[in-house]
N, C-alpha and C positions, 0 to 999 in steps of 0.2 A: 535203584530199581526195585530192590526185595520190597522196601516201605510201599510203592506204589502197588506194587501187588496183590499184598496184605490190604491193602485197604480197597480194591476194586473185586477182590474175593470176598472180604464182608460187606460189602454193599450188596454183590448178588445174593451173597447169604441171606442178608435181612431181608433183601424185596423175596427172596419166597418165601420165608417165613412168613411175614405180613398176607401175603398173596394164596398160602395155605391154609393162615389162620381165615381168612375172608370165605375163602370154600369151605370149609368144616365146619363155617357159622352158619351160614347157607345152607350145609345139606340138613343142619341138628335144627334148623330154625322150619324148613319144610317138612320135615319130619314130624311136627309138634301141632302142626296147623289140621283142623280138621275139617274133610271134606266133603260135606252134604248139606241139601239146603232143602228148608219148606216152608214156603209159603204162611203155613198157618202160624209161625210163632218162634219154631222149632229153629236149633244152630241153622245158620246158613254159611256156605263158602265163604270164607274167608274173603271180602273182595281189592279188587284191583281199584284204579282210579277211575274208571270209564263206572262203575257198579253205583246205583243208588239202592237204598232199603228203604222201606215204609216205618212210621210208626210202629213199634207192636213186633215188629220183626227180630230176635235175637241172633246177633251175632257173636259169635265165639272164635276167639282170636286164644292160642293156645288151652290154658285150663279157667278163662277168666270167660265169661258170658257179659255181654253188654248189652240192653235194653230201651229204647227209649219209649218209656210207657206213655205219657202222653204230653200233649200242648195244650199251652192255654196262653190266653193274652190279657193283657190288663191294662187300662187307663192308669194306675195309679191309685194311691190312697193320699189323705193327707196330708204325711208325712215327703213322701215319694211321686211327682208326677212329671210323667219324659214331655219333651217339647213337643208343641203342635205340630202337628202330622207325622208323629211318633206314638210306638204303641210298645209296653213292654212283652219279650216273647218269655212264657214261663215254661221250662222245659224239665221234664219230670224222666229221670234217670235208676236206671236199676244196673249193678252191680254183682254179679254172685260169683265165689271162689270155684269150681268143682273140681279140684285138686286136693290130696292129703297135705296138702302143707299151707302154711301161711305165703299168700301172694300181693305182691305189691298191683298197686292198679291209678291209673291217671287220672286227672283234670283236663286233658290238653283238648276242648273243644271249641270251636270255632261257631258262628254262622256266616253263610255265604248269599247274597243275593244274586239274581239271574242275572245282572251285570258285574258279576266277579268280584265286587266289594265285599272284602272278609272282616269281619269285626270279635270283640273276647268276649265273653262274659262281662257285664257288671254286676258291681254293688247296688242293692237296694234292701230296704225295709220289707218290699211285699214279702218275701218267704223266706226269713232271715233262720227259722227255725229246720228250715229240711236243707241248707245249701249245702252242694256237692262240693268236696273238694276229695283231692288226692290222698293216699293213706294205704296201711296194710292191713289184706282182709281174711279173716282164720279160716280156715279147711273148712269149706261145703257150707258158708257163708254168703247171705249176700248184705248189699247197703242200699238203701234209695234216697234220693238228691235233688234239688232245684237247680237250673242254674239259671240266670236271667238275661235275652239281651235285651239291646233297643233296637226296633225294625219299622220300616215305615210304615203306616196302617195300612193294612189292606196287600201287603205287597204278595208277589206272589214268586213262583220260583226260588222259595229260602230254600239250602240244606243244612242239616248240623253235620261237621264235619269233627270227625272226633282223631288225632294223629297219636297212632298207637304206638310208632316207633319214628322218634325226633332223630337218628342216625340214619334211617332209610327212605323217611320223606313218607311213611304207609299212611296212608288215609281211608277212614272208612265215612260212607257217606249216607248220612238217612235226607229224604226228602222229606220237608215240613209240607208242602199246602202244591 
């Protein structure tokens, strides 16, 4: 009996440990987010899943600012051209630290069509020279980036979905078109 006690006393142990540590992440994680939004450019709320941004909008998800400056689309070059009734989507990324310290910062962006098909980034030739990838950015820094997908021409209802936190499923969402 003493053995089975000892072990149903550190099972409760650990599930509140675990269950403590998950609220103290929680309250240190809402504490960091910051809360005002404006239209013209400027940080906007942190958003939920229901929230789209625009183009041009920055969002600020603790000390890191995320931007998507602008689209553009491409047929292709010689090297590079996507299949008929495909069009590549060229997406134009800005990064800035605004913290005293060096911060890490992600790749994890997606696009999404109005019928729910999510697709990643590719490989191409067209803007091999600005691709965004993931990396650490120095104190009151920023970085700007490409990243490419393929979309149907013309289509309409994309978003880029950018997942800031891969443990909570956080998605932040800009509307392309």
């Amino acid at each position: 009996m003493n053995k089975n006690k000892r072990i149903i006393i550190s099972s409760i142990v650990a599930i509140a440990v675990v269950a403590g540590g998950f609220t103290i992440d929680n309250i240190i994680r809402s504490n960091k987010i910051k809360n005002s939004r404006n239209t013209h450019g400027a940080s906007v709320l942190l958003p939920t899943a229901k929230d789209f941004y625009k183009v041009g909008d920055t969002v600020k998800i603790n000390d890191i600012s995320l931007k998507i400056d602008k689209i553009d689309t491409s047929n292709g070059n010689k090297v590079n051209r996507p299949d008929a009734g495909l069009e590549y989507l060229i997406v134009t990324i800005t990064v800035k630290n605004g913290s005293n310290s060096n911060k890490n910062y992600g790749d994890d962006f997606q696009i999404q069509d109005e019928k729910g098909k999510i697709s990643d980034p590719i490989v191409t030739m067209i803007a091999a020279n600005h691709i965004f990838k993931s990396g650490n950015l120095a104190s009151k820094k920023e970085v700007t980036g490409t990243l490419t997908f393929l979309a149907v021409k013309g289509a309409k209802g994309l978003s880029l979905n950018y997942n800031w936190d891969t443990l909570r499923h956080k998605i932040v969402r800009f509307k392309l078109n």
